[in-house]
C-alpha positions in Angstrom: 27.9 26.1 15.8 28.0 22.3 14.4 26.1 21.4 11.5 23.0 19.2 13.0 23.3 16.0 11.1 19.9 13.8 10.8 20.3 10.3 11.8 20.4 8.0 9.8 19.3 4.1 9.3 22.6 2.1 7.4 22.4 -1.2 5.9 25.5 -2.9 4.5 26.4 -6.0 3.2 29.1 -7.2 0.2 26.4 -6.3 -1.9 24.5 -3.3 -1.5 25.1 -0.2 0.7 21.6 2.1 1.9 21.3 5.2 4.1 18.0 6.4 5.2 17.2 9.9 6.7 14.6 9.8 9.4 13.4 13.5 9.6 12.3 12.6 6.1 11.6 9.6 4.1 14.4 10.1 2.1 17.0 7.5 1.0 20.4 9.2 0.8 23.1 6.6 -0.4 22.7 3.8 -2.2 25.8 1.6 -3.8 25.7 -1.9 -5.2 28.5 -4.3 -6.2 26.6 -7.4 -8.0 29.9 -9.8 -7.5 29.8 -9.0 -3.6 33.9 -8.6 -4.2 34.7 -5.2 -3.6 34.2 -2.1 -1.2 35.5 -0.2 -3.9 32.0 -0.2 -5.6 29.9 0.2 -2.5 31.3 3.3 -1.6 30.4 5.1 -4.6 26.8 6.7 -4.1 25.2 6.6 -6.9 22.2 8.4 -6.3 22.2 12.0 -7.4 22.8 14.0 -4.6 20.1 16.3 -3.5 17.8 14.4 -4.6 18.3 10.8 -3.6 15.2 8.3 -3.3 11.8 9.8 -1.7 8.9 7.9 -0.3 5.7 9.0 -1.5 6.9 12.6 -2.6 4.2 15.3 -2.1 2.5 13.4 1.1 3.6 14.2 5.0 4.9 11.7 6.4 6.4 11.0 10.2 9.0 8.9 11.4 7.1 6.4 13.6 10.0 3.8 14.9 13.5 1.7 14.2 13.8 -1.5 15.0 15.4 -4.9 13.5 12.3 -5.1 11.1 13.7 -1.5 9.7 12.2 1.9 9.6 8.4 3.0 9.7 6.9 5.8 8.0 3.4 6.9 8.9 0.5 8.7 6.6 -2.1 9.9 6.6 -4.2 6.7 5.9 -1.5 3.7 6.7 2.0 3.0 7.3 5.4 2.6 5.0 7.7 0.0 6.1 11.8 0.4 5.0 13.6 -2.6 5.3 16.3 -5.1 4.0 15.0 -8.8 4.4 18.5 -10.2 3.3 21.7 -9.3 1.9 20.9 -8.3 -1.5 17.2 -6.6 -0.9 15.7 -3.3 0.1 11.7 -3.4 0.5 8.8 -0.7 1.1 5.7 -2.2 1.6 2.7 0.1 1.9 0.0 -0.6 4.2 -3.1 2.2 4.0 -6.8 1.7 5.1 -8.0 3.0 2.0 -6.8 2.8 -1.9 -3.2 4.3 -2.5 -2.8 6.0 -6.2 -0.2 7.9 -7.5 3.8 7.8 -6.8 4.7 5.3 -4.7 8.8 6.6 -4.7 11.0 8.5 -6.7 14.7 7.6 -7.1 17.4 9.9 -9.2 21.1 8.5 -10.1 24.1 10.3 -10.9 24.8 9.6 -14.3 28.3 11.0 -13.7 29.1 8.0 -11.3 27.4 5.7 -13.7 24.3 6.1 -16.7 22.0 3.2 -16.1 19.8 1.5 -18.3 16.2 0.2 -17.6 15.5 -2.8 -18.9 11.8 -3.8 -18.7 9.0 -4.0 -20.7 7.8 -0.6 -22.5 3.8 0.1 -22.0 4.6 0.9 -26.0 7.0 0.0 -28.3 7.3 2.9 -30.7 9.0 5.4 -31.0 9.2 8.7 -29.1 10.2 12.2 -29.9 14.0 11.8 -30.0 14.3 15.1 -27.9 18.4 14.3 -26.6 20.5 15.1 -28.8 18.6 18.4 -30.0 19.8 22.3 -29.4 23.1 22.0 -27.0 22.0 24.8 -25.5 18.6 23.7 -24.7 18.6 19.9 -24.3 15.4 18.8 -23.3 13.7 16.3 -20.6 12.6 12.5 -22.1 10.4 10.6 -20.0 9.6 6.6 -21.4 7.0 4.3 -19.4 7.8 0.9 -18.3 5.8 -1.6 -16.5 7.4 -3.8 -13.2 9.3 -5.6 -12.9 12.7 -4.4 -14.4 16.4 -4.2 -14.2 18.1 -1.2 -13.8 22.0 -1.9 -15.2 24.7 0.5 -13.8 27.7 -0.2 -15.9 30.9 -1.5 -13.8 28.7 -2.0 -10.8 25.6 -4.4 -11.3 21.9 -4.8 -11.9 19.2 -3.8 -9.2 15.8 -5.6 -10.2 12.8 -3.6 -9.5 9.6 -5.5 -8.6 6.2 -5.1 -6.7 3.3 -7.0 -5.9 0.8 -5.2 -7.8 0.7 -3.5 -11.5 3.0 -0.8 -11.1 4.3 1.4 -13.8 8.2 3.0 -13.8 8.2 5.7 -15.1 11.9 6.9 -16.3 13.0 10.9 -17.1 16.3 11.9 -18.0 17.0 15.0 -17.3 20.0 17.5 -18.1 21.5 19.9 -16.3 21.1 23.5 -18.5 24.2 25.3 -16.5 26.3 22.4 -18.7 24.8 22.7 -22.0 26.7 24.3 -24.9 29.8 24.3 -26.9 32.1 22.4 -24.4 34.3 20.5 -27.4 35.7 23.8 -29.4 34.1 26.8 -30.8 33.6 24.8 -34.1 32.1 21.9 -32.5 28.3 22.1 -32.7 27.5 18.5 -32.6 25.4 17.0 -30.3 28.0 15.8 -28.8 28.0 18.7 -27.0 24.3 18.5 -25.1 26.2 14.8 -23.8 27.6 17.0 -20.9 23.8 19.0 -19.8 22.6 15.1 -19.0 26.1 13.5 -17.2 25.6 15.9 -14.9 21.9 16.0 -14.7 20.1 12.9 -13.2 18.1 9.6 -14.1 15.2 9.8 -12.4 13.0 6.5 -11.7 9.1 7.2 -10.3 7.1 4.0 -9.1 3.6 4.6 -9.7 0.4 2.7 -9.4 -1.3 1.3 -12.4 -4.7 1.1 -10.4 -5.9 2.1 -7.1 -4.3 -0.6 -4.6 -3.9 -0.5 -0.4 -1.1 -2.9 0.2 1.5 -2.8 -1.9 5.3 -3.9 -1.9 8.0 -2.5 -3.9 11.4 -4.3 -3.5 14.7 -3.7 -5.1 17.1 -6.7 -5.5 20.4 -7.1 -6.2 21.1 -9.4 -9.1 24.2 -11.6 -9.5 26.5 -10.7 -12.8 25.1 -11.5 -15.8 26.9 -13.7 -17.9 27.2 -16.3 -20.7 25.5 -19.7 -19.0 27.2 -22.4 -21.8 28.0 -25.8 -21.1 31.9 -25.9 -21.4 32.5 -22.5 -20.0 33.3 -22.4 -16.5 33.7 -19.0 -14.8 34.3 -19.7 -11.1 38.1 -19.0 -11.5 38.5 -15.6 -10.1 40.4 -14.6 -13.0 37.1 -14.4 -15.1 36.1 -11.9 -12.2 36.4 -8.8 -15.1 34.4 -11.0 -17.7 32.0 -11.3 -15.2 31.7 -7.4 -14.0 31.4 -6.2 -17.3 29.7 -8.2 -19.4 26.3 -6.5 -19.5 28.1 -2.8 -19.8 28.3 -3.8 -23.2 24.3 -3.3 -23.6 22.8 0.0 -23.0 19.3 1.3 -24.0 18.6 5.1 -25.6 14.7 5.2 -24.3 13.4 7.5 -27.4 14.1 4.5 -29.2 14.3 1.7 -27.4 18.0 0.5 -29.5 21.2 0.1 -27.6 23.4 2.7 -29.1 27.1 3.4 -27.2 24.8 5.2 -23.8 22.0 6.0 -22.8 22.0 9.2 -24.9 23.0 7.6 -28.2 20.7 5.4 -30.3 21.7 2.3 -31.8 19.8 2.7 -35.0 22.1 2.4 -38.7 24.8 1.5 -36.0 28.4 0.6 -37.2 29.0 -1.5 -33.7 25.3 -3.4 -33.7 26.9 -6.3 -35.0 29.8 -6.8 -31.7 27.0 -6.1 -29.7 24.1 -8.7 -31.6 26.9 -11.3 -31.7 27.1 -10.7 -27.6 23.8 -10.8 -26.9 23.0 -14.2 -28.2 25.2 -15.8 -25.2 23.6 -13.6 -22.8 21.0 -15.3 -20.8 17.8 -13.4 -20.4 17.6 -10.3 -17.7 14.4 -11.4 -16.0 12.1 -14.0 -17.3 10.3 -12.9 -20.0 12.7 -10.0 -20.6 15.6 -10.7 -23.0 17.8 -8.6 -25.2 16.3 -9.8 -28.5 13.3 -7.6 -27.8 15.2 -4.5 -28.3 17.4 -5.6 -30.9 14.5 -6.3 -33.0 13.3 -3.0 -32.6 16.8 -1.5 -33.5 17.0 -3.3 -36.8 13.2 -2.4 -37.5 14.0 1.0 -37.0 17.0 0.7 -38.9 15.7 -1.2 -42.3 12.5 1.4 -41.8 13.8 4.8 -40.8 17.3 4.8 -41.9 17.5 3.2 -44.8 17.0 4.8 -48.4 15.7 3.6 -51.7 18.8 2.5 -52.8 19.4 0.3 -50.0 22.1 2.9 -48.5 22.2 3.1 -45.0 22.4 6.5 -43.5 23.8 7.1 -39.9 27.8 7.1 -39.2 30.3 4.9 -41.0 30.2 3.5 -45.0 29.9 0.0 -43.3 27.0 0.2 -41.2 25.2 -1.5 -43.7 27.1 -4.8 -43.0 27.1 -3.8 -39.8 23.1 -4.6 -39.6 23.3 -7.8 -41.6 25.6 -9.4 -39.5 22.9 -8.2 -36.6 20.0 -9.5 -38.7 21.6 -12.9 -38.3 22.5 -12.7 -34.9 18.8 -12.1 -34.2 17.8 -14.5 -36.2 19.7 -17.4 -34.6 19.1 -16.4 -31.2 14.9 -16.2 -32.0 13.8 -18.3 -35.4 11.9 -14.9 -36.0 11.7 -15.5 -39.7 8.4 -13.7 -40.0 10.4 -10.2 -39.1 12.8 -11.2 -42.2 10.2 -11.9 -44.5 8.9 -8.6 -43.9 12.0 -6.5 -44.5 13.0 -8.6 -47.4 12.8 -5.9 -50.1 14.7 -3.9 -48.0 17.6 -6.5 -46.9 17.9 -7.2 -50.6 18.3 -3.4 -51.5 21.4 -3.3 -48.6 22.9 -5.9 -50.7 22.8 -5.2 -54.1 23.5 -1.4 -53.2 27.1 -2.3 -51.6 27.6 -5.2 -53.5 27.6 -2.5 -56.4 30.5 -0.6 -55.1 32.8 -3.1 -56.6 33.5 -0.8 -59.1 36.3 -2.4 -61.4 35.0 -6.2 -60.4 37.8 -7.4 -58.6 36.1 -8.6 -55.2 36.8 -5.2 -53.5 34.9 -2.7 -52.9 35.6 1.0 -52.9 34.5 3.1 -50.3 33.9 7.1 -51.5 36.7 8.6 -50.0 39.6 8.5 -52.1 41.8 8.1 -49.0 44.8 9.8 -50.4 45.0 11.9 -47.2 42.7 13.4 -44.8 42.9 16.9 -45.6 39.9 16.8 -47.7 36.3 16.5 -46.1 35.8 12.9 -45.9 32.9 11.6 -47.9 32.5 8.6 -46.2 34.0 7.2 -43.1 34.1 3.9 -40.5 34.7 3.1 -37.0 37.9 4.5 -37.3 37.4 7.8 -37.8 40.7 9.8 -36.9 42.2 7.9 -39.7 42.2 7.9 -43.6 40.6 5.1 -44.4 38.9 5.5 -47.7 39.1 4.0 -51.4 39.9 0.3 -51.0 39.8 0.2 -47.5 40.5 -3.0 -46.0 38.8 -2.6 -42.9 35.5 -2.1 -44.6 35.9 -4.7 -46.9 36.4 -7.3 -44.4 33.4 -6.6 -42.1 31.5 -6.5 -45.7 33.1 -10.1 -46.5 31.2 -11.4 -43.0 27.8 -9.6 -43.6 27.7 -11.2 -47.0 28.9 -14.5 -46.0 26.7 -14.5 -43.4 23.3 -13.5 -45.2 23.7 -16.0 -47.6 21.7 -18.5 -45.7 19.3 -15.7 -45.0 18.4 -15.4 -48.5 18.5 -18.9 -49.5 15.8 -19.6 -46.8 13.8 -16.4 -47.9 14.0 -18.2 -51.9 16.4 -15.8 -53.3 18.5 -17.6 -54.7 19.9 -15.7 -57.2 21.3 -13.0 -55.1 22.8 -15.7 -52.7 24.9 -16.5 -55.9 25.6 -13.7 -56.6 27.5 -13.5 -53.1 29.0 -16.1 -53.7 30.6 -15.1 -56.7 31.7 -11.8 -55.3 33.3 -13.4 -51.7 35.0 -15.7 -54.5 36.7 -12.9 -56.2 37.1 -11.2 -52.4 39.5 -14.3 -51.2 41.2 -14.8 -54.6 42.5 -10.8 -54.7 42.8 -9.4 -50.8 46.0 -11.1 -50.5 47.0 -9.8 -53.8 45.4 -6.1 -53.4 46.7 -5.7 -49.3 49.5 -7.3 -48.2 52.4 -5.5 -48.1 55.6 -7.7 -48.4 58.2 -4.7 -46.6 55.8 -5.5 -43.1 55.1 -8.8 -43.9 51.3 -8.1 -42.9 48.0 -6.2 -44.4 47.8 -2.5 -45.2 44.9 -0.3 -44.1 43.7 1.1 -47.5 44.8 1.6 -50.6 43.8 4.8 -51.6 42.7 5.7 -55.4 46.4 7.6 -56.1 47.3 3.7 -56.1 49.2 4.5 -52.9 48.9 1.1 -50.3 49.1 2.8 -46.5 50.4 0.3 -44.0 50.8 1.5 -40.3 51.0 -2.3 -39.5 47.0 -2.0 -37.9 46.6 -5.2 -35.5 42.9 -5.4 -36.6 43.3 -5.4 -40.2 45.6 -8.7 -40.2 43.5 -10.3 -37.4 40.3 -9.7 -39.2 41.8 -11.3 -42.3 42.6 -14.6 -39.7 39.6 -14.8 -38.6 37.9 -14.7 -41.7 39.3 -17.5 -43.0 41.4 -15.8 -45.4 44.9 -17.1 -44.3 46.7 -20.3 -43.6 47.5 -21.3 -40.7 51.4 -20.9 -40.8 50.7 -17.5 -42.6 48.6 -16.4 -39.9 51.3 -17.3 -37.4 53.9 -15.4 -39.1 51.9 -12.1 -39.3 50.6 -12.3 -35.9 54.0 -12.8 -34.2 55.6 -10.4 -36.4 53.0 -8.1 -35.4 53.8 -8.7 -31.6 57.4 -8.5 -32.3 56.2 -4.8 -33.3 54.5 -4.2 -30.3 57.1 -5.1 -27.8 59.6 -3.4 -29.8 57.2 0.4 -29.4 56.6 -0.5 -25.8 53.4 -2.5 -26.0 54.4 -5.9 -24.7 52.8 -5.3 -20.9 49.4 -5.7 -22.8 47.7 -4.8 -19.4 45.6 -2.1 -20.7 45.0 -3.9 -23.8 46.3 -3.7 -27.3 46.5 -0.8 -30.0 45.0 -0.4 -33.4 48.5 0.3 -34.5 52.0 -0.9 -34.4 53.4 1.9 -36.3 52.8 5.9 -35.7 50.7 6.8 -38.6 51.8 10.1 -40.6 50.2 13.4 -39.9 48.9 13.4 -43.6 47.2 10.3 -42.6 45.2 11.6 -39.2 43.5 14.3 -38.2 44.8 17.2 -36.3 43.0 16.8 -32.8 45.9 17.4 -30.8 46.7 15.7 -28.8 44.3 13.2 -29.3 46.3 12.8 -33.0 49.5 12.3 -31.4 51.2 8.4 -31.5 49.9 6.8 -28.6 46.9 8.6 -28.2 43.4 7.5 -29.1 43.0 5.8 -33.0 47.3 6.7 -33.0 48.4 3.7 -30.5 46.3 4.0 -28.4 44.3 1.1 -26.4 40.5 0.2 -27.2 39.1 -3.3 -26.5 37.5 -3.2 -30.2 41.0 -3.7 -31.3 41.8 -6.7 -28.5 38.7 -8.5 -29.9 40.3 -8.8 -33.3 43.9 -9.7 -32.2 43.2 -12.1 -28.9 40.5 -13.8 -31.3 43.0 -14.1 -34.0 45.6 -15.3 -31.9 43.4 -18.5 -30.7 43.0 -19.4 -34.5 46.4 -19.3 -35.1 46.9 -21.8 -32.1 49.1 -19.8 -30.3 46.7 -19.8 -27.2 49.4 -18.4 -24.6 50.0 -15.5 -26.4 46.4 -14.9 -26.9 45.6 -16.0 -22.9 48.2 -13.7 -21.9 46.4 -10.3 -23.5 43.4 -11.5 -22.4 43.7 -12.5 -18.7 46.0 -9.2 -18.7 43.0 -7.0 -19.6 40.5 -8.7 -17.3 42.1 -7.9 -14.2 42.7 -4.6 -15.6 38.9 -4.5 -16.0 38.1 -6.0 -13.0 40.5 -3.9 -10.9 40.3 -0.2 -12.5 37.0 2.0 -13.6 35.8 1.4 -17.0 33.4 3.7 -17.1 33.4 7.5 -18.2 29.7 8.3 -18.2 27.6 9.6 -21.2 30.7 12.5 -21.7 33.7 13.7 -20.9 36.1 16.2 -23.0 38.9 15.1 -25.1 41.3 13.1 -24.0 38.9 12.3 -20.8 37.4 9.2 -21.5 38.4 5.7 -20.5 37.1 3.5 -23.3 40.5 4.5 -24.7 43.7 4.3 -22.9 47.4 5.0 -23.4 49.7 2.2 -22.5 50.4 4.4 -19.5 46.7 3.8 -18.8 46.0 6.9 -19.0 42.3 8.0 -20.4 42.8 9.2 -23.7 39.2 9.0 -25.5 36.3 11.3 -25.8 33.2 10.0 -26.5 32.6 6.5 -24.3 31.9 3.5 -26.4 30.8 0.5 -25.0 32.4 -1.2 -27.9 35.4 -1.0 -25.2 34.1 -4.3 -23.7 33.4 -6.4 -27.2 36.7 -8.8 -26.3 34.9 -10.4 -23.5 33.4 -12.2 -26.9 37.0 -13.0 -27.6 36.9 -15.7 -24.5 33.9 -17.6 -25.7 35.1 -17.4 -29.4 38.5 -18.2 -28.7 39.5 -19.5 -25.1 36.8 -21.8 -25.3 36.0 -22.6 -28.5 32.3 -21.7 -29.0 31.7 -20.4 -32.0 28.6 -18.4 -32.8 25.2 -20.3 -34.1 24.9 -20.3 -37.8 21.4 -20.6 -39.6 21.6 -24.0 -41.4 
């Protein structure tokens, strides 16, 4: 006997894609592509099936008629109109002869195809009970209350504003999906890391419900175009800024307990170690609706941050020894892109504490710090760690060290503007020492570039890291015929170990890096894989950037322009989880997925183009 299929009402355009049941208000597929370029996008439902959009769930309603205007509902008091009044917009509009209250519709995506973020106003700004990342085997609903209008962001595929014509409040509930909670990474892995998987395959539900009593009311749901960087002397209509413009805004997603843009949805952003990639991006993005920027939630990250997770010390807790410089560079960020001095004035005490804390793990006065971790080899638990994690960074590590030297040079005018003066000088003296030793203390003359660490058994270890060199250019700390020279030999490395096709982007390292040196996540640990060669567009930011201060712009257009059609053309996206070696945010040079735990700091060297291919540099505070 055939399956009786219920018809169904399609719209279709370049930029959104709608199905709508008639036996029941229900909307059944819905795809958008906010660049109108590619089918690819629209044929990816990302509703969660099963559940889909409902009108008015919990009310009987009929089918009345279809005709060119759309579909009509009827109720028991008025009339629901479906439609799509252009290219880029779906519509209900209520009609009811008495007052409406209640849910107007309900909507669930897939986080699996894609985890959104709903950018909008919160009805309050504190914080909620944090209830994601508890138990993994009993991760728990979060709802957070907005008010219209909002964007929704889907990483890779576009923004879809939500509005209405009278106060409306979305309400948004994440829930997980209990048959995929538990240990999913390894018997020893009880991290919350492991809950990640209960809410990729669970759903994002939206509800749309009146703020007061109301009987005509309008809900539509727009398309947006891409955001993107809107800045005189950057022009963007050459199609081969089409994967700048797709995923520029994937770089931003908000964790609702907290209202801070951690890595997804699931993640807060709060003592973050990539807050500064992202507050340096979000100062050339233009604002999501009007009234709605990103500022907003940065503030509240950094509140939360200098509030909740720092201690009396001034030490930052949360991942990574330099997430403390991680947040200063934020702090300025924020402050150049809003003048909010009053929000510095009242963290002072604790800005200064983040300072003199780190600047005090210069422990033998030379300009460098030292991180905890001895660094000799990895075998040891680590007592302190930084982005790069599978590696053993530790003791004079140069990777800390240089994200250090820009926090510090870049709260100086911070603190001379909040009159402390002496602790401005005493930067100064310290990024003094800092240029007059890194040379002395990291380069290695055998690779003719910068080592990694040197750990405290006086042993330097160089695996020739692309980022460590390029952060030293574009710091300032190298001439420019020096630069040159490390940066080509550095290429020369790369095309000799099979790197030179730089379409997937370029590794951390040039040279395999010794077991003693990694951990053993096989075979995530294994050269080419993950933080071992493998690709991560962290890493391009530092080297394309680097490239255009050393003036050799074809090199450094040839990476980029490389990974943007890459970007453009291939998913980026992995959702909130996936298991080892499943995620996307890293790749072989195969291009195959070889990460574990998406970061959206995959997409931080879009910033490289507006740094580097045109020039812009990033506001300073005078």
């Amino acid at each position: 006997m055939p399956l009786k299929v219920s018809p169904v009402r399609r719209f279709q355009s370049a930029f959104m894609a709608i199905a709508l049941k008639q036996a029941a208000p229900h909307v059944a597929f819905l795809g958008i592509e906010s660049g109108g370029r590619s089918r690819r996008f629209l044929d990816r439902n990302l509703l969660k099936p099963g559940y889909g959009g409902e009108i008015m769930p919990g009310q009987e309603l009929t089918f009345l008629t279809d005709n060119e205007q759309g579909l009509i509902f009827g109720f028991p008091t008025g009339e629901c109109h479906c439609n799509c009044p252009n290219e880029r917009t779906f519509s209900l509009t209520y009609h009811a002869s008495t007052d409406m209250s209640g849910t107007l519709f309900r909507i669930a995506f897939a986080p699996d195809v894609t985890p959104p973020s709903l950018w909008a106003e919160p009805l309050k700004w504190e914080q909620v009970p944090d209830r994601l990342r508890a138990d993994p085997f009993q991760p728990q609903p979060c709802t957070r209350e907005f008010t219209s209008p909002g964007v929704i962001s889907f990483p890779e595929y576009g923004l879809l504003r939500c509005a209405s014509n009278r106060a409306v409040t979305i309400r948004e509930t994440l829930f997980p999906d209990p048959s995929n909670a538990g240990m999913n990474l390894g018997f020893t892995n009880l991290g919350d890391t492991n809950n990640r998987l209960a809410f990729q395959h669970g759903r994002f539900e939206f509800s749309f419900e009146l703020a007061e009593p109301a009987h005509d009311v309008e809900l539509t749901f727009t398309v947006l175009p891409e955001i993107f960087p809107q800045l005189p002397g950057c022009d963007f209509s050459d199609k081969k800024w089409d994967g700048l413009k797709r995923n520029w805004m994937n770089n931003f997603t908000l964790h609702p307990p907290t209202l801070s843009l951690g890595d997804n949805p699931i993640l807060n952003g709060l003592g973050h170690l990539a807050i500064h990639w992202k507050s340096d991006l979000s100062v050339f993005t233009p604002a999501l609706l009007p009234g709605i920027s990103l500022q907003g939630f940065f503030r509240n990250a950094l509140e939360l941050t200098f509030t909740q997770h720092t201690d009396e010390n001034g030490k930052m807790t949360g991942y990574g020894w330099e997430n403390g410089a991680c947040n200063l560079i934020a702090l300025h960020a924020y402050l150049t892109g809003t003048h909010d001095w009053d929000f510095a004035r009242q963290h002072l005490p604790t800005i200064c504490r983040i300072v003199e804390y780190n600047l005090a793990l210069d422990q033998d006065d030379d300009g460098i710090l030292e991180a905890a971790y001895h660094g000799n080899h990895f075998r040891d638990e680590k007592t302190s760690l930084n982005w790069w994690d599978a590696v053993t960074f530790g003791h004079k590590d140069a990777y800390g060290n240089l994200v250090y030297h820009q926090a510090f040079r870049r709260i100086i005018p911070i603190l001379k503007r909040l009159q402390q003066p002496g602790l401005a000088t005493q930067l100064e003296v310290f990024l003094a020492k800092f240029r007059a030793n890194f040379h002395r203390i990291f380069y290695n003359p055998e690779t003719g570039v910068y080592a990694g660490w040197v750990s405290r058994d006086g042993r330097m270890h160089d695996y020739m890291f692309t980022f460590i060199t390029a952060m030293a250019v574009n710091e300032g700390l190298v001439d420019q015929d020096s630069a040159r020279k490390m940066l080509l030999r550095l290429w020369d490395q790369l095309v000799e170990n099979g790197y030179g096709d730089f379409k997937y982007g370029v590794p951390g390292n040039a040279l395999p890096i010794h077991p003693d040196d990694r951990s053993d996540w096989a075979p995530m640990a294994d050269w080419g894989q993950y933080q071992n060669g493998g690709f991560c567009g962290q890493t391009a930011y530092h080297f394309i950037l680097a490239l255009y201060r050393a003036e050799l712009r074809e090199q450094a257009d040839q990476i980029l322009f490389k990974i943007l059609d890459t970007f453009d053309t291939l998913p980026t996206q992995s959702g909130l989880s996936t298991r080892f070696t499943e995620s996307c945010d890293w790749r072989t040079k195969d291009g195959l997925p070889c990460g574990y735990n998406f970061l959206a700091d995959n997409y931080v060297f879009l910033l490289a183009a507006i740094q580097g291919h045109f020039e812009i540099s990033l506001p300073e505070i005078d």
